[in-house]
MARKESE-460314 format. One line per field, with one value per residue (C-alpha): residue number from 1; residue in three letters; y, x, z. Coordinates in steps of 0.5 Angstrom, whole numbers, plus 2048, in hexadecimal, padded with zeros to 3 digits. Last residue first. Layout:
BEGIN
num = c(NUM:...)
residuo = c(ALA:...)
Y = c(Y:...)
X = c(X:...)
Z = c(Z:...)
//
This chain:
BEGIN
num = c(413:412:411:410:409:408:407:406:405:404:403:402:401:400:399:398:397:396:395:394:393:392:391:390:389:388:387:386:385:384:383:382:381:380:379:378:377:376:375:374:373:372:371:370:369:368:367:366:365:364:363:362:361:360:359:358:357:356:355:354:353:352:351:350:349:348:347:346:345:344:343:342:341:340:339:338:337:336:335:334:333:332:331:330:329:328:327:326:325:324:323:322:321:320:319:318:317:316:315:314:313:312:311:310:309:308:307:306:305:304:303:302:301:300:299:298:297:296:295:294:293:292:291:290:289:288:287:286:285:284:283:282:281:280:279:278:277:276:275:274:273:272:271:270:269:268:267:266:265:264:263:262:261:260:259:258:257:256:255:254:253:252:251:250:249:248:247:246:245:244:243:242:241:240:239:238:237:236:235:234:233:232:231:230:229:228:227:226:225:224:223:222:221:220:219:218:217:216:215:214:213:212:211:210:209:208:207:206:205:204:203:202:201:200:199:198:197:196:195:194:193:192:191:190:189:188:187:186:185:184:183:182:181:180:179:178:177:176:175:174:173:172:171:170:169:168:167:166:165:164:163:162:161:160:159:158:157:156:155:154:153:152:151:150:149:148:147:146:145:144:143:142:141:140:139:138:137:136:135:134:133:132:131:130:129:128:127:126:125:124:123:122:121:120:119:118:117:116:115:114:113:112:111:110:109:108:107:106:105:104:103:102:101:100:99:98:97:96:95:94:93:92:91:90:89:88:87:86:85:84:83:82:81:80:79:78:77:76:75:74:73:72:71:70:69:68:67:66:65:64:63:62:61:60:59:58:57:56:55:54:53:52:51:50:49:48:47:46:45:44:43:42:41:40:39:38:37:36:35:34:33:32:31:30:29:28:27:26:25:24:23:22:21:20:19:18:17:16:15:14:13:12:11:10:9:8:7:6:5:4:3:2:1)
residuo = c(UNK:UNK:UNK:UNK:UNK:UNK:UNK:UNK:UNK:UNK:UNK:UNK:UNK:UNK:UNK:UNK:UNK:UNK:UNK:UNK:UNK:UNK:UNK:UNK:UNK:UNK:UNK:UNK:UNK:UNK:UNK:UNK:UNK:UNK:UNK:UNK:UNK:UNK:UNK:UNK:UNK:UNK:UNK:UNK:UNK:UNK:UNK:UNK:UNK:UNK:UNK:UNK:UNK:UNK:UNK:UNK:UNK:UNK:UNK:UNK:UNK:UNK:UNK:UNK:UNK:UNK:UNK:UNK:UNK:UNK:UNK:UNK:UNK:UNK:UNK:UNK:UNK:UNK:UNK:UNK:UNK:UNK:UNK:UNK:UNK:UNK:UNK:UNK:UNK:UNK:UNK:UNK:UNK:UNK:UNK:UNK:UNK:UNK:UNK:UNK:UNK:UNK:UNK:UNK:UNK:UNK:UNK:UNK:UNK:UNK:UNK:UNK:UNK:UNK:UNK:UNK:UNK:UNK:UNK:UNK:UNK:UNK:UNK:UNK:UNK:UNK:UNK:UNK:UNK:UNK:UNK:UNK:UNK:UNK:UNK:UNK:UNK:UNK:UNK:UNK:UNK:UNK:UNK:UNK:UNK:UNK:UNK:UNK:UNK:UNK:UNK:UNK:UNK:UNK:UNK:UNK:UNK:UNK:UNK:UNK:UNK:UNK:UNK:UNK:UNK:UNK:UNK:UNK:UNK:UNK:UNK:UNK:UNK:UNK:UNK:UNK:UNK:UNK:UNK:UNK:UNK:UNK:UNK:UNK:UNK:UNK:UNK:UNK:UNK:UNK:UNK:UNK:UNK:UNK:UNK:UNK:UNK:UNK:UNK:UNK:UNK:UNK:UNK:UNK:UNK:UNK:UNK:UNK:UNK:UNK:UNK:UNK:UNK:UNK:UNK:UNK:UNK:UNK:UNK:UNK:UNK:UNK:UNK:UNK:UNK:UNK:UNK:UNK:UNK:UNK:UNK:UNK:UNK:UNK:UNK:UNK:UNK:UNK:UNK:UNK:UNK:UNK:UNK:UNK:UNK:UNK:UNK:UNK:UNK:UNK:UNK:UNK:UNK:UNK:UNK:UNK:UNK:UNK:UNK:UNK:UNK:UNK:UNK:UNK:UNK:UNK:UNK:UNK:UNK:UNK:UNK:UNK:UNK:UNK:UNK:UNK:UNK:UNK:UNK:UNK:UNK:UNK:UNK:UNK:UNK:UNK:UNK:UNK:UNK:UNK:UNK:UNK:UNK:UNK:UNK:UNK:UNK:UNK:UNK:UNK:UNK:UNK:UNK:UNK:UNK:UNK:UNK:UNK:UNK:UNK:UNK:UNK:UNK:UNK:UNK:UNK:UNK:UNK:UNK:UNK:UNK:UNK:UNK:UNK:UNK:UNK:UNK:UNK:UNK:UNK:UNK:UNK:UNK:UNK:UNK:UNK:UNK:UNK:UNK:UNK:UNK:UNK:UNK:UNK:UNK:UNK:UNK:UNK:UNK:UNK:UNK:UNK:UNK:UNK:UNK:UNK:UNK:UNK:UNK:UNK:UNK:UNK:UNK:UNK:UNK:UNK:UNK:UNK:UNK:UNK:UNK:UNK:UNK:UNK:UNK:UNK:UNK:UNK:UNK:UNK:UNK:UNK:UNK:UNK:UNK:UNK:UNK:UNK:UNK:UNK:UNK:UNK:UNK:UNK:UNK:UNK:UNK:UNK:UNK:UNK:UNK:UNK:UNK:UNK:UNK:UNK:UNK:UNK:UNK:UNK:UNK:UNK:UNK)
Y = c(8B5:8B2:8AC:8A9:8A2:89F:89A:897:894:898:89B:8A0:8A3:8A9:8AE:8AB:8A6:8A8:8A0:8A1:8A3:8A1:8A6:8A5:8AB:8B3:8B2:8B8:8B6:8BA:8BF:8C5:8C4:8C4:8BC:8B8:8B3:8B0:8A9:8A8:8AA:8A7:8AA:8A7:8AC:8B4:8B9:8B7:8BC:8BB:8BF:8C3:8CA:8CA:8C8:8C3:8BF:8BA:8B7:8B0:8AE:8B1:8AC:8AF:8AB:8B0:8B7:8BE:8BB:8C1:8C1:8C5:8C6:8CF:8D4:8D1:8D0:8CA:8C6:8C2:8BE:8B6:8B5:8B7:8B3:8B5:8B2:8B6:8BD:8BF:8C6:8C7:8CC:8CD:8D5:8DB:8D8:8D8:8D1:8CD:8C9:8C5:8BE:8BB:8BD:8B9:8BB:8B7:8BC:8C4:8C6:8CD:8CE:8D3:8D4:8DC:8E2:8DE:8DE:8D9:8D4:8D0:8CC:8C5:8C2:8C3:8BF:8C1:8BD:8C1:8C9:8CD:8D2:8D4:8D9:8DB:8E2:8E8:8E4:8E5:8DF:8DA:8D7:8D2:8CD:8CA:8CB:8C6:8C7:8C2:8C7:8CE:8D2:8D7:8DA:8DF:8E1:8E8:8EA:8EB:8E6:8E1:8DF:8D9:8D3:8CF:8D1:8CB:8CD:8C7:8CC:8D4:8D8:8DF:8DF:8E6:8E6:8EB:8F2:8F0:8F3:8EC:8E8:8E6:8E0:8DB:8D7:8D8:8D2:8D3:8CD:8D2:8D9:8DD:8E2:8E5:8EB:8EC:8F2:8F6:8F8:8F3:8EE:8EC:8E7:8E2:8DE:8DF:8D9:8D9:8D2:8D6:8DE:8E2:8E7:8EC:8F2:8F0:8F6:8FA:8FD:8FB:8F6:8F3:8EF:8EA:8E5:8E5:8E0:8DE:8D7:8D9:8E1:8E6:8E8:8ED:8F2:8F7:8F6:8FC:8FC:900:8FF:906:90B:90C:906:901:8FC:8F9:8F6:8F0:8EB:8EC:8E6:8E6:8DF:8E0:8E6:8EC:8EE:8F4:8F8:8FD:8FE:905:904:908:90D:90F:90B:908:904:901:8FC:8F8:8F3:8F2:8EE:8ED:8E5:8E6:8EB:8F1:8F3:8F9:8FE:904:902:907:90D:90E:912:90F:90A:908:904:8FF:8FA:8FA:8F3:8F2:8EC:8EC:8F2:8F0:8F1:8F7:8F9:900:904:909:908:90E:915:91A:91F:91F:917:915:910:910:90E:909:907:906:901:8FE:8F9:8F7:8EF:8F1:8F7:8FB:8FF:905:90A:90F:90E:912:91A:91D:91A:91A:918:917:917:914:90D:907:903:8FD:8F9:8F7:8FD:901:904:90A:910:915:917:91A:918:911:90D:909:903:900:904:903:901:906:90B:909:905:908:905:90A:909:90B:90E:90B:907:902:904:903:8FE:8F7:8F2:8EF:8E8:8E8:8EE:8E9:8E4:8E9:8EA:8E3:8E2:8E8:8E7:8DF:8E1:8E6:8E0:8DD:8E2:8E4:8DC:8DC:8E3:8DF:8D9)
X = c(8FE:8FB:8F6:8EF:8EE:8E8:8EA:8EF:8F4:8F9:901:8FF:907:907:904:901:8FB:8F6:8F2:8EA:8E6:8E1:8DF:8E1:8E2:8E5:8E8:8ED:8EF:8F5:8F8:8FC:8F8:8FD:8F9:8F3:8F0:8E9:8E8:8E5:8E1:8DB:8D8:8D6:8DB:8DA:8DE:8E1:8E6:8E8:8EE:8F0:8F3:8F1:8F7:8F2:8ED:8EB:8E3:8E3:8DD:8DC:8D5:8D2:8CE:8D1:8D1:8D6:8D9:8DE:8E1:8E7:8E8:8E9:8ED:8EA:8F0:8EC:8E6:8E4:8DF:8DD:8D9:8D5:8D0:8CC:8C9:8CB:8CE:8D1:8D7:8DA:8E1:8E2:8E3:8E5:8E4:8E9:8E6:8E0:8DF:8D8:8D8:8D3:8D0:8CA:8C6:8C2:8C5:8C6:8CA:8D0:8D4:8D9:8DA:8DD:8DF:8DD:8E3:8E0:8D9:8D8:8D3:8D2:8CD:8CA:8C3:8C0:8BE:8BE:8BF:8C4:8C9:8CD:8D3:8D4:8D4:8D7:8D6:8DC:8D9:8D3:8D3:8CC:8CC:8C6:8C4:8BF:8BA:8B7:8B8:8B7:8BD:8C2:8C6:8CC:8CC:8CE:8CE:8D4:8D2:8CD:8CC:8C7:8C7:8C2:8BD:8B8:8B3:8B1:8B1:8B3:8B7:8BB:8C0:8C4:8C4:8C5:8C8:8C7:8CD:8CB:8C6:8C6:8C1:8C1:8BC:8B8:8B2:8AC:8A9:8A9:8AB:8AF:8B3:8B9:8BE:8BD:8BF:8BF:8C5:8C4:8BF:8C0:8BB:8BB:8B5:8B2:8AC:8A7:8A4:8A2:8A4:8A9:8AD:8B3:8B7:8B5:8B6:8B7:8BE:8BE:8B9:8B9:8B5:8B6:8B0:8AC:8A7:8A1:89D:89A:89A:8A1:8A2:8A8:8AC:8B0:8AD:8AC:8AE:8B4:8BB:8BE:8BC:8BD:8B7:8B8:8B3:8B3:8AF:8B0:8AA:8A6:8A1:89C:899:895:893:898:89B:8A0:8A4:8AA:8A9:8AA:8AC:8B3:8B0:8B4:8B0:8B1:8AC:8AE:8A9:8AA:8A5:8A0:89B:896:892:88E:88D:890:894:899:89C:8A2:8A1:8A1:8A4:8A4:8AA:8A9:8A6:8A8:8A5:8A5:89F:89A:896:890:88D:888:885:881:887:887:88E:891:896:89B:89B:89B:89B:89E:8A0:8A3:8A2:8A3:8A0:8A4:8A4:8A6:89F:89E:898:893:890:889:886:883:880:882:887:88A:88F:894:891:892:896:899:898:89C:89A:8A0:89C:896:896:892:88D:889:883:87E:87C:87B:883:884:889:88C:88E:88E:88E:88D:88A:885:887:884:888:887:87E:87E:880:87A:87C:87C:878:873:86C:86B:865:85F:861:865:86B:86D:872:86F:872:879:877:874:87B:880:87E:87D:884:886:883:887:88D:88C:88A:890:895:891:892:898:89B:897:89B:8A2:8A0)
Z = c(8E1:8E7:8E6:8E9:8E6:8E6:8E0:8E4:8E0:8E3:8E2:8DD:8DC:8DF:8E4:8EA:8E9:8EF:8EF:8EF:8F4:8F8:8FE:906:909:906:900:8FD:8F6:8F3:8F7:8F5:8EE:8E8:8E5:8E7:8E3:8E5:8E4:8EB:8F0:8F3:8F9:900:905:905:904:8FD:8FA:8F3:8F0:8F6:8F5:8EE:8E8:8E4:8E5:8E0:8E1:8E0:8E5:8EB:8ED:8F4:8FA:8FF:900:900:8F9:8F7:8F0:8EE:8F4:8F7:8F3:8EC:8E7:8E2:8E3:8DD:8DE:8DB:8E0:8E7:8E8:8EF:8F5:8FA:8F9:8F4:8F3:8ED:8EC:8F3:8F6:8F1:8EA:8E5:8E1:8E3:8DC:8DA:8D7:8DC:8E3:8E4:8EB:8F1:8F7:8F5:8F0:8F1:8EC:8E9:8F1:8F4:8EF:8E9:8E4:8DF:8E0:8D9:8D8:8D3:8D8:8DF:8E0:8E7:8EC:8F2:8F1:8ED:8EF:8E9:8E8:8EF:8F2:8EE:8E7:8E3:8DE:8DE:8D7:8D5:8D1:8D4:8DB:8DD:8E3:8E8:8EE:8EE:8EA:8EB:8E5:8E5:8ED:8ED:8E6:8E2:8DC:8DC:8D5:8D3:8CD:8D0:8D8:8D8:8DF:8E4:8EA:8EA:8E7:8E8:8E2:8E3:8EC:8EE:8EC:8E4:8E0:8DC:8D9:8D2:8CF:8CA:8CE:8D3:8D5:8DA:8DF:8E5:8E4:8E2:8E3:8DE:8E0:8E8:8EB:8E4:8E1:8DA:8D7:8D0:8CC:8C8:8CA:8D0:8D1:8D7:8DA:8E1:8DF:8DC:8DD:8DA:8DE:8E4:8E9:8E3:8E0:8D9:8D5:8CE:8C9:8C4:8C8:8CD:8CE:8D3:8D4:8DB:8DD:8DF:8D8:8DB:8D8:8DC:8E2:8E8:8EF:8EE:8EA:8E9:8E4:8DD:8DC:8D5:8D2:8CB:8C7:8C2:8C4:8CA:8CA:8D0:8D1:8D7:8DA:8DE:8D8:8DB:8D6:8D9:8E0:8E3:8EC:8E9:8E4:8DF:8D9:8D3:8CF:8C7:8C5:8BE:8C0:8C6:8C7:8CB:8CC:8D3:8D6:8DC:8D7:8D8:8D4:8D5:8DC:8E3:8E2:8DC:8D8:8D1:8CC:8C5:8BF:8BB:8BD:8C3:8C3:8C8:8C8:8CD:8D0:8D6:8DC:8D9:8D4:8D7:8D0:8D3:8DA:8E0:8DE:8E2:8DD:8D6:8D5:8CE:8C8:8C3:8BB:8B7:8B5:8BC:8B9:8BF:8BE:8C2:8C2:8C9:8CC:8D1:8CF:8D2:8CF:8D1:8D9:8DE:8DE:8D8:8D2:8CB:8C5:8BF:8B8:8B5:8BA:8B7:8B9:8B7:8BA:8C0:8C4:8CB:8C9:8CD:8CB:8CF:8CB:8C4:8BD:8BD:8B6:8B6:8B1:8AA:8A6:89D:8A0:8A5:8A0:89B:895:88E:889:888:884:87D:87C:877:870:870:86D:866:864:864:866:864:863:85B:85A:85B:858:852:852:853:84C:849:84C:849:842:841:843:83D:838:83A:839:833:830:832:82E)
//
């Protein structure tokens, strides 16, 4: 029974075997030279290297710095072409005289991208594009030269993502990181010690991003949007924005002024803290919500007419806690140990709605007559509610018992 299943096991190697052999192919070579297998230097590394500059780039293509370069006056690398990469390759590009930029993109050259690497000493920009679509990743560009910028894309939809920008010097004319044309973001970048650290243009992005000892640290433009960003350290204003602009999850922190906006702005989550000036000073119609003003020298907010303020704090600030204009909400805040009013309404035609104000030098001051006041509590302030002419308010409950039904009861506490 043994030997049998040996001899069948046998026969199955041996048909598999021949199987095997039928469908390999012939073993000799064809007859004739061998032709080469290899692939050309080109085809392994399809990129034009840079040894030297300066270096003009007149074609579309790859290119790869082979070492660090230095230039001594003019231009590092110019690019006239569109659809160009530029690799550092972790190296840098340097200024040993009176050299002004490091790369210069054409208003012809679309689409420039310059990855990782490093630009020093220019006197003018470390990279500029005057075209549409250039990029910039990985970038580290630094300079001693107070009128220097950083990287300046002048087209439409720059995108600048984990570069950094620093001068030595103190802010001049020049701009740390700036995509200044239409639909343009920066994200994950830094900026220090430039007129404005970062920029961009009409419908930009900044996106966690961190901008200190310029003048202004974070400007943009119109219809733009920041988020999770860092200004402080800044001399003037740390958020410098314009109108229609989305502001979410922000720090303004030891600037002058934290943030200040055009009109029909909303400020999200936002905390404005030991700022020099006021925290906030934003325009007509503008939405305010879960923000924190704390230990600004002057007002923690200041919001033009036609303006919601909800479930925001004011607390430790120089002058008043919140101050509205005409035609505002101001609801469900918190205003607690700030040197002036806890709120101040300077207009008519408010809504102030149950906010608590606590230990302020007025809890709520009303300077003007047509507001609605009422269900707000009031307790340690040296004079609860201040109401200057004829407004509509609910019934002052004095601590205690609740002695009223009325749902729009003010109290003291």
């Amino acid at each position: 029974m043994h030997r049998n299943t040996l001899l069948a096991t046998l026969a199955v190697c041996v048909t598999a075997l021949i199987a095997i052999l039928a469908t390999a192919g012939p073993l000799s070579p064809p007859a004739g030279p061998v032709a080469p297998t290899h692939k050309t230097l080109t085809e392994v590394e399809p990129r034009t290297p840079i040894n030297a500059v300066p270096f003009t780039i007149s074609q579309s293509g790859s290119y790869y710095l082979t070492r660090d370069l230095s230039v001594a006056s003019g231009t590092a690398i110019t690019v006239t072409a569109p659809d160009v990469t530029i690799d550092l390759a972790g190296f840098t590009l340097r200024n040993i005289g009176t050299a002004t930029s490091g790369i210069v993109a054409s208003a012809a050259a679309n689409g420039l991208r310059v990855h990782d690497g490093s630009l020093r000493g220019f006197n003018l920009q470390g990279v500029r594009s005057d075209a549409e679509a250039a990029q910039a990743v990985n970038v580290r560009v630094s300079t001693s030269v107070s009128g220097a910028s950083g990287i300046l894309f002048v087209g439409a939809q720059g995108r600048i993502d984990a570069c950094t920008a620093a001068s030595t010097s103190a802010p001049g004319t020049g701009d740390g990181l700036s995509a200044l044309g239409q639909n343009s973001v920066i994200e994950s970048s830094v900026a220090t010690r430039f007129r404005a650290g970062i920029a961009v243009g009409v419908n930009g992005r900044v996106a966690g991003c961190n901008a200190s000892e310029c003048v202004t640290g974070v400007s943009a433009s119109t219809n733009s949007r920041v988020a999770e960003t860092v200004a402080f350290d800044n001399s003037g204003t740390g958020f410098g924005l314009l109108n229609n602009v989305g502001v979410e999850g922000c720090l303004a922190r030891s600037n002058d002024i934290g943030f200040s906006t055009g009109n029909a702005a909303a400020v999200i989550g936002c905390t404005a803290r030991e700022n020099a000036d006021r925290g906030f000073s934003l325009g007509v119609g503008t939405v305010m919500t879960s923000c924190a003003a704390y230990d600004n020298a002057q007002e923690g907010a200041v919001v033009g007419p036609g303006s919601l303020v909800t479930r925001c704090t004011f607390i430790f600030n120089g002058a008043d806690g919140l101050t509205i204009g005409s035609d505002c909400v101001a609801e469900g805040n918190a205003s607690d140990s700030n040197t002036g009013a806890g709120i101040l309404v300077t207009g008519s035609g408010c809504r102030v709605d149950s906010n608590a104000v606590t230990d302020n030098a007025t809890g709520i001051s009303v300077a003007a007559g047509g507001n609605f006041v009422v269900r707000n509590s009031a307790s340690g302030n040296t004079v609860a509610f201040a109401l200057v002419g004829s407004n509509t308010t609910g019934p002052t409950i004095p601590a205690g018992a609740i002695t009223t039904t009325s749902p729009w009861a003010n109290f003291l506490h």
